[in-house]
N, C-alpha and C positions, 0 to 999 in steps of 0.2 A: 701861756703855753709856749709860746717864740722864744723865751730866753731859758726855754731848756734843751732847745736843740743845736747841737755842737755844727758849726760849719756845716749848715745843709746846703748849700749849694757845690761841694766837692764830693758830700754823701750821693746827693741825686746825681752828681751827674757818674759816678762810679758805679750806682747802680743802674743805671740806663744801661750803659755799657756792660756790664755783667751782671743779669738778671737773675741766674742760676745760684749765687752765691750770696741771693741775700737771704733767703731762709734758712740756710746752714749758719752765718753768720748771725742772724740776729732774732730769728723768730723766737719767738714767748710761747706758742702753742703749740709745741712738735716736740716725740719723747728723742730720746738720743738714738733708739732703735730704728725711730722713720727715716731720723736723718742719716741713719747709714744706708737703709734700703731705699730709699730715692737717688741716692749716690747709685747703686750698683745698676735702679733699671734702665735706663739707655732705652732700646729699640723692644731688645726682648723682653716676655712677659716675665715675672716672679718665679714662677713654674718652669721655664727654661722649658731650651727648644728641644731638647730629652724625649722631654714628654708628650710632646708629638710624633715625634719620631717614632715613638707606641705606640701612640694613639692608632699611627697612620699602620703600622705592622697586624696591628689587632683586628681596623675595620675592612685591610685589604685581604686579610683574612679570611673572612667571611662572606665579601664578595666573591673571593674565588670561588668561595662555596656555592655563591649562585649562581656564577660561572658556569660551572663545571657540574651543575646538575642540566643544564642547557633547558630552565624553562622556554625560553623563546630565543629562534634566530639572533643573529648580530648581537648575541651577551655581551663580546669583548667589547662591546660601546660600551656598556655598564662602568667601567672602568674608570671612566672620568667623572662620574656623579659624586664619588666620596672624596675626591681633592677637594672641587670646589666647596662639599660639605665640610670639610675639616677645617678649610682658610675661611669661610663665611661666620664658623661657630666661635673660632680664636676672637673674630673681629668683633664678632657681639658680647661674645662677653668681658671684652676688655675694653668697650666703650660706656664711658661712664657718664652719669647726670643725662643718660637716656631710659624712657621706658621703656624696659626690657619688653612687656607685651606688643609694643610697636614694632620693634626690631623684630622677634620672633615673628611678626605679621610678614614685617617686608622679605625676610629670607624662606618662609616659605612661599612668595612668590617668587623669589629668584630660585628654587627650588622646581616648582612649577612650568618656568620659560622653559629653564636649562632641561627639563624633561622632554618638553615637545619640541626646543630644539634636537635634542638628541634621537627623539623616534622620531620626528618626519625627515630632517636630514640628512642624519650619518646613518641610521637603523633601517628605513623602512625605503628612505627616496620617497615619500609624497609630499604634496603641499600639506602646508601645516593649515591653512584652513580646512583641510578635509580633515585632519585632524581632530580638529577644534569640534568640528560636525558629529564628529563621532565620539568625542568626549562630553559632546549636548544631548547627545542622544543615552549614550550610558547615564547620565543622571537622573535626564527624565522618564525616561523605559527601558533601562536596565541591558544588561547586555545582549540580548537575545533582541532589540530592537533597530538593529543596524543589518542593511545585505551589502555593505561593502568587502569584497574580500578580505581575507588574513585582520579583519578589527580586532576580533578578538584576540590575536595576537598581538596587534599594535597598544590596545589597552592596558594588555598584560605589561609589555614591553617599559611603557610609563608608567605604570605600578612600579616595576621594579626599579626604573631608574630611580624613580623621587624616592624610593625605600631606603635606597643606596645614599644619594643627599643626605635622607633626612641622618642615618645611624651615623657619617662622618658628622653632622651639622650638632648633633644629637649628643655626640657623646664629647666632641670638642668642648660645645657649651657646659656640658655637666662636670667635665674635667678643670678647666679654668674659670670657671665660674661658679658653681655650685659643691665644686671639689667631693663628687661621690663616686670615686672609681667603682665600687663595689656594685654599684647598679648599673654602670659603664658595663663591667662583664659578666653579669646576669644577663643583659638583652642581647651583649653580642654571640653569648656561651648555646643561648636560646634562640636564637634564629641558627646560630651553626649549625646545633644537632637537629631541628627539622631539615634542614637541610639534608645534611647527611643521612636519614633515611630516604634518602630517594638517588643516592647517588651511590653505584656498582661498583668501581672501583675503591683502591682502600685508600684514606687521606687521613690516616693516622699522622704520616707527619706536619701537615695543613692543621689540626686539631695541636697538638703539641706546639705549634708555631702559637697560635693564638694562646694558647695557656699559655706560655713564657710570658710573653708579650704582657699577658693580662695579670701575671703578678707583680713584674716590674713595674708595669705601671702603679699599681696599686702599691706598691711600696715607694717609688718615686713622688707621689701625689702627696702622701702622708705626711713625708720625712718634710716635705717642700712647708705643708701646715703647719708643722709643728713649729720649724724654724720660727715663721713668719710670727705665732705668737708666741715664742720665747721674745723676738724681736721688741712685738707689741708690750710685753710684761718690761720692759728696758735693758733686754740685753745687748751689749754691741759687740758686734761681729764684723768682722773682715772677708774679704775675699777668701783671704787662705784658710779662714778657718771653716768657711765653709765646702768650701770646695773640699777640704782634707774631709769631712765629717764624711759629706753625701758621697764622697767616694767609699769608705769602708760601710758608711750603710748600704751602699751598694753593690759593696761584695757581698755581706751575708743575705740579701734577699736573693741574690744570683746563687748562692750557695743553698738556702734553703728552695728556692725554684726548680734548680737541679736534683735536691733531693724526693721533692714530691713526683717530680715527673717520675724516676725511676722508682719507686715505692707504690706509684698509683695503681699496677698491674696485680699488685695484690694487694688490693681492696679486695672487701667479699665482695664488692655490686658487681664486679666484672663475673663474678662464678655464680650471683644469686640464685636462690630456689625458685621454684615455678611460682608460686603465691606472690614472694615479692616482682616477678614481673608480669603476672596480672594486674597486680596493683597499680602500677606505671602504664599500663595499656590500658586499662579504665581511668585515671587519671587524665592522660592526654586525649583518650574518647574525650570525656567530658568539656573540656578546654575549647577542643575541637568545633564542636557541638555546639556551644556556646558564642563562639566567635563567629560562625557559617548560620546564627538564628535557628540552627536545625532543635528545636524546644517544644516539646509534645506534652502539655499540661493533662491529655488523656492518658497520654503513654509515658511515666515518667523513669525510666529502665531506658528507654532509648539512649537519653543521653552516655549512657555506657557503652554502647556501640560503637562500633567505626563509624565512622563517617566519610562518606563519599561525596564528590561534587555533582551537581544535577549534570544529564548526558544530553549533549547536542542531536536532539533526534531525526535532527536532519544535515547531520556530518557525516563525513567520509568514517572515521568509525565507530560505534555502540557499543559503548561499553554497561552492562547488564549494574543499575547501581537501584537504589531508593527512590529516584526522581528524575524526571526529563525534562528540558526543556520544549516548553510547547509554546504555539501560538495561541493569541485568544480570537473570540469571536467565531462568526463567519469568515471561514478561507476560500470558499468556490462553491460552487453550485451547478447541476448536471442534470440533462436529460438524455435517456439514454433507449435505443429502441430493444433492448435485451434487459431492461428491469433496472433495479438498484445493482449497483457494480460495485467490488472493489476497487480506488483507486490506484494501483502503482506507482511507485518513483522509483525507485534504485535497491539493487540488492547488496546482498553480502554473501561472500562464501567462505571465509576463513575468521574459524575461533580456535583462541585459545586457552578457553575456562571462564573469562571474565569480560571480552570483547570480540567483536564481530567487525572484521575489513574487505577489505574488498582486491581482489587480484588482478581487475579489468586491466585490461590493458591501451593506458593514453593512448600506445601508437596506433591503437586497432580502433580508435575509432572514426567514422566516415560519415562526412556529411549528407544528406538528402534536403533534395526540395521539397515545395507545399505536392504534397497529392504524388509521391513517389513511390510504389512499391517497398516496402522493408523487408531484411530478411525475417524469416518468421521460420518456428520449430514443429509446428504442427506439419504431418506430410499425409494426411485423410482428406476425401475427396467431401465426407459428409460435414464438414466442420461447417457454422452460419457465423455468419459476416454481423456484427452490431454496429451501431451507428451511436456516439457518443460526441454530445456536444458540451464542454466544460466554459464555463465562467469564472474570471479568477476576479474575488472580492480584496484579500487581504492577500498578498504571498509571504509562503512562510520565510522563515530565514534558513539559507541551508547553502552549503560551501560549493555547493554547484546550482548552474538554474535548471534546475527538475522541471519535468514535464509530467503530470499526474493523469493516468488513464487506464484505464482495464487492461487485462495482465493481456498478451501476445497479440501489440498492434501490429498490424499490417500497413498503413498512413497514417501522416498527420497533414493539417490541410495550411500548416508554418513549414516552415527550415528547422528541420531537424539535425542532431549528430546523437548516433548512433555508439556507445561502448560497446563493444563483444571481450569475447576471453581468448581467442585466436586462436582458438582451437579448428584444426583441419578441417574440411565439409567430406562427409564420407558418398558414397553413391546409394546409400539406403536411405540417408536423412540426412538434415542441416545437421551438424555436431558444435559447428562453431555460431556460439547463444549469445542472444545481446539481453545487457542486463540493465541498464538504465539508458533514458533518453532523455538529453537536455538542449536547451535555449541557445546559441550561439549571444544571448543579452537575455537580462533577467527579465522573468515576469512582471505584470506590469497591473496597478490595480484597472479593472474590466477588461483586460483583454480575454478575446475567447476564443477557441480554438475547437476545431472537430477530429474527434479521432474514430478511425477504424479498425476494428479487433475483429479475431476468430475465436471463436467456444464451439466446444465440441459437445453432441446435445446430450440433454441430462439424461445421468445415468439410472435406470429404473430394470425394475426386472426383466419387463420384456428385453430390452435394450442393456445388455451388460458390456457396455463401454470398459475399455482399461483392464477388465481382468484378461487379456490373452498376453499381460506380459508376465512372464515368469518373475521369480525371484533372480535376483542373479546369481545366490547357492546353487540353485538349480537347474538353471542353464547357463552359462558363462557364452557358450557358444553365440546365440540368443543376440548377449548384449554384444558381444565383440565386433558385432555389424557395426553397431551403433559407436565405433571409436570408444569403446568402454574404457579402456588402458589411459586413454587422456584425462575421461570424464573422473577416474579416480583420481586424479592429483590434483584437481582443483576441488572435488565438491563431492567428495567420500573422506576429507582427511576430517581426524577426530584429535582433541585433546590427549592429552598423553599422562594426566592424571585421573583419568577417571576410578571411579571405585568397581571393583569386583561387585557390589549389589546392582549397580547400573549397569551392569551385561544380564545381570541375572533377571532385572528388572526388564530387560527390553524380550528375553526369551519369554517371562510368564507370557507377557502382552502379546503376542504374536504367536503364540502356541496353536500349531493346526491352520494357517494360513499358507494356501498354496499358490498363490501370487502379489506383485508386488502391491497393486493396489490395495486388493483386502488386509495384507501387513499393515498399510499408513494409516487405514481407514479406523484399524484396532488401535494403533497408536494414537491416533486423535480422538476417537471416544473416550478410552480410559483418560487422557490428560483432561479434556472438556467435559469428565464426569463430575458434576457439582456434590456429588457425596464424596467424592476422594479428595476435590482440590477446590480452592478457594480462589478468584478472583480478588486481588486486593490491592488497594490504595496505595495503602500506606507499610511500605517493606523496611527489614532493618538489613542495610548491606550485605551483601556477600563477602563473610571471609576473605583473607585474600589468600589462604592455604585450604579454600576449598571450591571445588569446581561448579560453577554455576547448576547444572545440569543436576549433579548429586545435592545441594544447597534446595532445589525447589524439590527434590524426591525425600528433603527430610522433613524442610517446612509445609511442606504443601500446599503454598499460598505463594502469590506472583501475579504481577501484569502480564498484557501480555508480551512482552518481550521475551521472559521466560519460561513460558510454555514453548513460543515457537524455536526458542533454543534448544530444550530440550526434544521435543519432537525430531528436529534437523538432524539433534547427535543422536540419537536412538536409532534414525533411520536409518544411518550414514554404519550401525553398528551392522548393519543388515546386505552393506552395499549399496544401498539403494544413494544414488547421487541426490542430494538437496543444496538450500541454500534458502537464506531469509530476507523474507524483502521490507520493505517500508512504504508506509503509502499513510492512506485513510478506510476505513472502513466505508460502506455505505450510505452514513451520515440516519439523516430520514427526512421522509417527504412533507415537505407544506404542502397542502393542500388549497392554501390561496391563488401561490403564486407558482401552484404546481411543476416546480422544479425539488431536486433533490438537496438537501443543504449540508453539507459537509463542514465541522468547525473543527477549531485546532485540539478539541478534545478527544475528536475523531480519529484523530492518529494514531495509528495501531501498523501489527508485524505480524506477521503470518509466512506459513510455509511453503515453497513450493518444489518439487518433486520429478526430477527428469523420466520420463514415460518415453520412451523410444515412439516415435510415429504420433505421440499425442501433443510432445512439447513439454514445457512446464507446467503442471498442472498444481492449482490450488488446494491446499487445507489449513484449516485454521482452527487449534487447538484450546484457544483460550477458551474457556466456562464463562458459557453467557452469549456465545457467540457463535455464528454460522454461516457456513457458505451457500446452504440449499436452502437461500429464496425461492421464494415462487418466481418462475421466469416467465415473461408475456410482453405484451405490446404496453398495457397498461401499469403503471407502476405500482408497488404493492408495498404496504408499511411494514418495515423492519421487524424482524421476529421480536416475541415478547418476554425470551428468557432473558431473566435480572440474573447478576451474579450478587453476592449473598451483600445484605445490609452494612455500610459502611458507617463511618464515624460522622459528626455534622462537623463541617471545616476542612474534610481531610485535602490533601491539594491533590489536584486534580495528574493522572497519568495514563499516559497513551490506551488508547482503549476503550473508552468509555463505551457503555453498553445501552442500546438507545430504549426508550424509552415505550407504554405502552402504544400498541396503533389507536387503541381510543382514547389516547391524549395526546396526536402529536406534538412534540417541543418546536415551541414558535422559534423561527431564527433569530438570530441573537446579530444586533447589528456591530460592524468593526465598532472595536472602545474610541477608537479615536482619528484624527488621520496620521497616517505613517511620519513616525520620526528618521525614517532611514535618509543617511546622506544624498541618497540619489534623487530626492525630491526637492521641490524647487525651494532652494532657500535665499534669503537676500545676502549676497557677497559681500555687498558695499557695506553693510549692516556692521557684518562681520568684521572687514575690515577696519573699521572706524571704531568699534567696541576695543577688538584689539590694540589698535592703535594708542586708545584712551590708557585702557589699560597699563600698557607698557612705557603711556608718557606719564603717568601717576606712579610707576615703579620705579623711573628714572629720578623724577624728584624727588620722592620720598629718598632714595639712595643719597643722592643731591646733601638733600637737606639732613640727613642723619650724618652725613660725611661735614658739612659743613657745624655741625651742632658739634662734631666732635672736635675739631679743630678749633673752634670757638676755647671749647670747655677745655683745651688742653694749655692754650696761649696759657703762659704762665704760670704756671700748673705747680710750679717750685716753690711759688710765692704763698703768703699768707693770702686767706679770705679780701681782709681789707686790701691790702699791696696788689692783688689779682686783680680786684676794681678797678683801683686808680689808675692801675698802667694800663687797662684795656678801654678805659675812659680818653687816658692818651694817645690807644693805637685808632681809634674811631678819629679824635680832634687832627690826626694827620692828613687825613682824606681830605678834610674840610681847609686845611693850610694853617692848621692852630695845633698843631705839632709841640713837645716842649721843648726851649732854647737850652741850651749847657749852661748859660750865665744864672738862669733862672729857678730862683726857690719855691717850694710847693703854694707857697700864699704869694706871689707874683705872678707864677703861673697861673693861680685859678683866678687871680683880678683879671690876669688877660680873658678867660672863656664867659665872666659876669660879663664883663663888656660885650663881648658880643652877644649874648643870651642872657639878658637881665633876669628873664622869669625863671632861670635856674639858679639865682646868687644864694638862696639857702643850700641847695643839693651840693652845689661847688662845695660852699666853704662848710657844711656840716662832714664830706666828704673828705677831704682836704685835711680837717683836722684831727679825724680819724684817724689818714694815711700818715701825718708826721707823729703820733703818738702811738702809733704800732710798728714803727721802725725806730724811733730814737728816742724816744721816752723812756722814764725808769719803769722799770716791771709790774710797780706798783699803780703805775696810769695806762698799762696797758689795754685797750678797748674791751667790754667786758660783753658776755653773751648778749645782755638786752640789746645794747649798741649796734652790736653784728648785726640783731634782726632785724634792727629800725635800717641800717645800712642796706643791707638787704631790699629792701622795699624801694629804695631807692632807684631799682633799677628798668623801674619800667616809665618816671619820669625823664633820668636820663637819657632812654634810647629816644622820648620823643623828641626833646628837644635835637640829640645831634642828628636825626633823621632833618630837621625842620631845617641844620643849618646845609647839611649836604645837599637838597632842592634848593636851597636860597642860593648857593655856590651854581647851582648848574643855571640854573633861571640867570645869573649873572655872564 
């Protein structure tokens, strides 16, 4: 074999020296097409930096889109999640002799940091282990089990960033690496247009942007494939021939892009018939539906509905949908010297067909201490004082800390702050009403607190309480004591789409009613009449072109949120000022541990009703449900109207209707203890998990950077020649480097010598490497050989590991 190689000691040492030119020069296994596109790639990818430059037009695209429907505060951070996604995607899929599944692991960790760097730092300003906390706790109970302010904003916030990563990381990788533009702009075309329903203004040309975008890419992707296997088939190509080509193929997809754009406005879909865009709003229902788990094996037609997101029913505002979020278990527990009570937290006075907010005004409100008079609305001398003492088990979660107690306290025996609506105090009555009262620091599991209320006594025939207030049809005078002219602009305004049958509707109801009270009292019969209206579970959305209010007068079935909406807007048709509050119902009584037990099923809405001289006065409309307990010293079990039979499974919503008195329901202990942040967690824990974490991401980065670099050394060369030279670059480390004077079989007596137990791998090696550079064609190393070579390489790294410790130990 030695005396068929021409002066190899001028060949090695020319190739030492110029490494790049010995596989154009002499390789045996490469078509003439590789060897011109290994010529041309240099830095950039095959696909050229074009098609990025798309890429990056298309997905910034669509960010704006999220942008600019402003799910959450500080969007413009968004911004920076799809760079780093587009340069992370280029980089994985143009690293080769890597497991793509591994790399896809570690970028979506780097996906992951870069997200909670960007909402605890730049977005939100918290520490990122509170973060961390509250991303522990969305996992294992869900969003509804955190009471750190604005979470569920910060949540959101990391959703979207990593969304924004993953579509640049996403579509990079599918572009240079899987080469599927066509699915590239399916997912980006599909998150756009959700988008776009929910964003007011018009961004027709944002939409137009992204389609350009997204056919040139897709014709630049193509044209780039095709080359590459005309390439691979042995065509040779030049620079200028390529370049001259993808330029006019890139005028006529510029030309055909331009023509769809202008031709797309008459399409029929933009003028379709009503049929075909129900078909599309049933379609996306379903999808919807599907994705949000919302899948009713009883009810299978739901999936055609809209779909709504469950309502925070203890947020700032309510919106009237299918589902609430509630707490589970026991929430509190109460004795009270006035019977079973409603408890209280905060109201609402402003709807607009499909949500309930609130007007209070931050500035107006005023702190008090333990055991301080509050202002109160009642101005009657016979009103009784109740004496309520609450226990808090689980607290709920809710964007303020609520203080839960019978409706018009007078104390509490904590620090309280008081909301009002700043409305003037007149000389006949308070006029300016407080509507919620909360914590200066959140509730706290056991703590207990006592509160003091006025009720004015039950209304019975001898005793006819509340009827000596007129209508306000009927005397204007009447109320105009009472600061009426204010009280209409917070808590008489009504929707502005209501239907002409819902006036008509509130006239039957109230036909022959000559004061305010006996009006509501008709209005809350007829809605809590179980043969008209259904208490129910399980609701299918409210339209969003139809008014809540008209929505439960066609279906006739609702929790109750929606009764007490309706009720509010009926009354409010009449004049009569209302607004809805939130709280719990009366729970029901153990009889062990004879306290009242209030769980998060208990949560319910109910109405209440400005009475000049009486205050806010309570109704509560919902079927199944009642405010005239029995009132005494001693406590009395929850009335026994059931609202009508539900489905087995249905989920559980505000209201719940308690159960018979001769089967109290045993209390239900919390599920579990609190995952909310503010409980004690170990930091150091934390810190050190994290740490772990982030020094395992660092390697793995490490080492897929170093894998890369490995697999690139030489990369021009053939298989064998790749070997041999990187067998050389390792023997340098160690000072057995090869000499210029020196031929491939003197150089490898040199590495026998020092490592005998490799003299086969050397010279099997060895002889491979001079019969795949300078050999006739005919002796070139044939596949078996490759593989046996091959194998070789876990011999050889132990040996040069063994000689590199021998050098250092020296």
């Amino acid at each position: 074999m030695a005396s068929s190689v021409a002066n190899p000691k001028i060949l090695l040492e020319q190739e030492k020296k110029h490494p790049s030119s010995r596989l154009i020069d002499t390789s045996k296994s490469h078509t003439v097409g590789e060897l011109s596109a290994s010529k041309q790639r240099g830095i950039a990818p095959a696909e050229g930096w074009f098609v990025l430059i798309l890429l990056a037009v298309a997905v910034y695209s669509v960010t704006l889109s999220i942008v600019t429907v402003n799910w959450v505060a500080h969007s413009l951070v968004l911004l920076w999640s799809p760079a780093v996604g587009l340069l992370t995607g280029l980089l994985v899929a143009k690293t080769p002799r890597m497991p793509q599944s591994v790399l896809h692991l570690g970028a979506c960790l780097l996906g992951h940091w870069l997200s909670i760097l960007l909402t605890s730092a730049f977005a939100f300003h918290v520490s990122w282990l509170l973060l961390l906390g509250i991303l522990r706790n969305v996992i294992l109970g869900g969003f509804n089990s955190s009471t750190v302010p604005n979470s569920e904003e910060m949540m959101f916030f990391f959703y979207l960033s990593f969304l924004c990563f993953f579509l640049g990381y996403f579509g990079s990788w599918l572009i240079y690496r899987a080469h599927l533009p066509w699915l590239v702009g399916f997912v980006y075309c599909s998150i756009m247009l959700v988008n776009l329903n929910y964003i007011k203004q018009d961004m027709t040309l944002l939409f137009v942007v992204l389609l350009c975008a997204l056919l040139l890419l897709i014709a630049r992707t193509h044209l780039t494939a095709q080359i590459a296997q005309w390439q691979r088939e042995g065509l040779h190509t030049d620079r200028t021939w390529t370049r001259s080509i993808t330029i006019r193929c890139m005028q006529v997809a510029s030309l055909l892009t331009l023509t769809v754009i202008l031709l797309s406005p008459l399409l029929p879909i933009v003028d379709q018939a009503q049929s075909g865009k129900a078909f599309w709003d049933h379609l996306n229902n379903v999808w919807t539906n599907i994705l949000n788990g919302h899948i009713s094996l009883q009810n299978p037609g739901s999936l055609l509905q809209s779909y709504q997101p469950p309502t925070n029913f203890f947020g700032d505002q309510l919106t009237i949908s299918g589902s609430v979020h509630l707490p589970t278990g026991e929430v509190l527990n109460y004795t009270s010297s006035g019977g079973p009570q409603y408890l209280e937290g905060f109201t609402y006075n402003m709807f607009d067909g499909h949500t309930w907010s609130s007007t209070l005004d931050p500035n107006e409100s005023h702190p008090y201490g333990p055991n301080v008079q509050l202002p109160v609305d009642v101005a009657r001398d016979d009103a009784v004082q109740v004496q309520t003492t609450i226990t808090v088990v689980h607290p709920p979660e809710s964007t303020k800390h609520y203080i839960f107690g019978p409706a018009q306290p007078v104390g509490f025996d904590i620090a309280t702050k008081v909301y009002t609506d700043g409305l003037p105090a007149t000389t006949t009555g308070a006029s300016n009403t407080t509507g919620t009262w909360v914590q200066e620091s959140p509730l706290t599991v056991g703590e207990r607190y006592q509160v003091t209320s006025v009720q004015a006594p039950a209304v019975t025939q001898a005793s006819p309480y509340y009827k000596d207030v007129p209508l306000p049809a009927d005397n204007i005078d009447f109320w105009d004591r009472y600061n009426y002219g204010a009280l209409k602009v917070l808590y008489v305004q009504v929707p502005g789409d209501l239907s002409p049958n819902e006036q008509k509707t509130v006239t039957q109801w109230t036909s022959g009613a000559t004061d305010t009270y006996t009006a509501l009292k008709m209005l809350e019969a007829h809605l809590s009449d179980p043969n008209q209206f259904t208490y129910s579970l399980d609701n299918v959305a409210v339209p969003g072109n139809v008014n809540a209010v008209d929505w439960l007068l066609q279906t006739r079935k609702g929790y109750c949120t929606y009764y007490a909406s309706a009720m509010s807007i009926m009354a409010r048709q009449l004049g009569i000022p209302t607004r809805v509050v939130n709280g719990f119902s009366h729970g029901h009584f153990d009889t062990r541990r004879k306290v009242w037990i209030v769980q998060g099923d208990d949560a319910h809405s109910w109405v209440q009703a400005y009475l000049p001289e009486y205050g806010w006065v309570s109704f509560d409309p919902t079927p199944g449900f009642s405010l005239a307990v029995v009132k005494g010293s001693q406590p009395t079990p929850p009335p026994t109207v059931k609202p009508s039979p539900t489905k087995a499974g249905a989920t559980v919503t505000p209201g719940k209707v308690t159960p018979p008195p001769t089967h109290p329901k045993k209390p239900t202990p919390p599920t579990g203890k609190s995952l909310s942040p503010t409980a004690p967690i170990n930091t150091a824990l934390l810190i050190w998990l994290a740490g772990i974490v982030f020094a395992l991401s660092l390697l793995f980065f490490l080492a897929a950077l170093g894998r890369y670099w490995w697999r690139s050394l030489y990369e021009n060369s053939t298989f064998i020649a790749g070997m041999y030279w990187r067998v050389c670059y390792l023997a340098r480390f160690v000072g057995l480097g090869p000499r210029a004077w020196q031929t491939p079989y003197e150089y490898s007596n040199v590495l026998i010598r020092q490592a005998p137990q490799g003299e086969r791998m050397f010279r099997h090696l060895t002889e491979l490497f001079v019969r795949d550079r300078w050999a006739a064609p005919y002796q070139a190393p044939q596949p078996a050989e490759l593989q046996d070579a091959e194998r070789l390489w876990p011999g050889l790294w132990r040996i040069m590991g063994k000689l590199f410790f021998r050098k250092i130990r020296k």
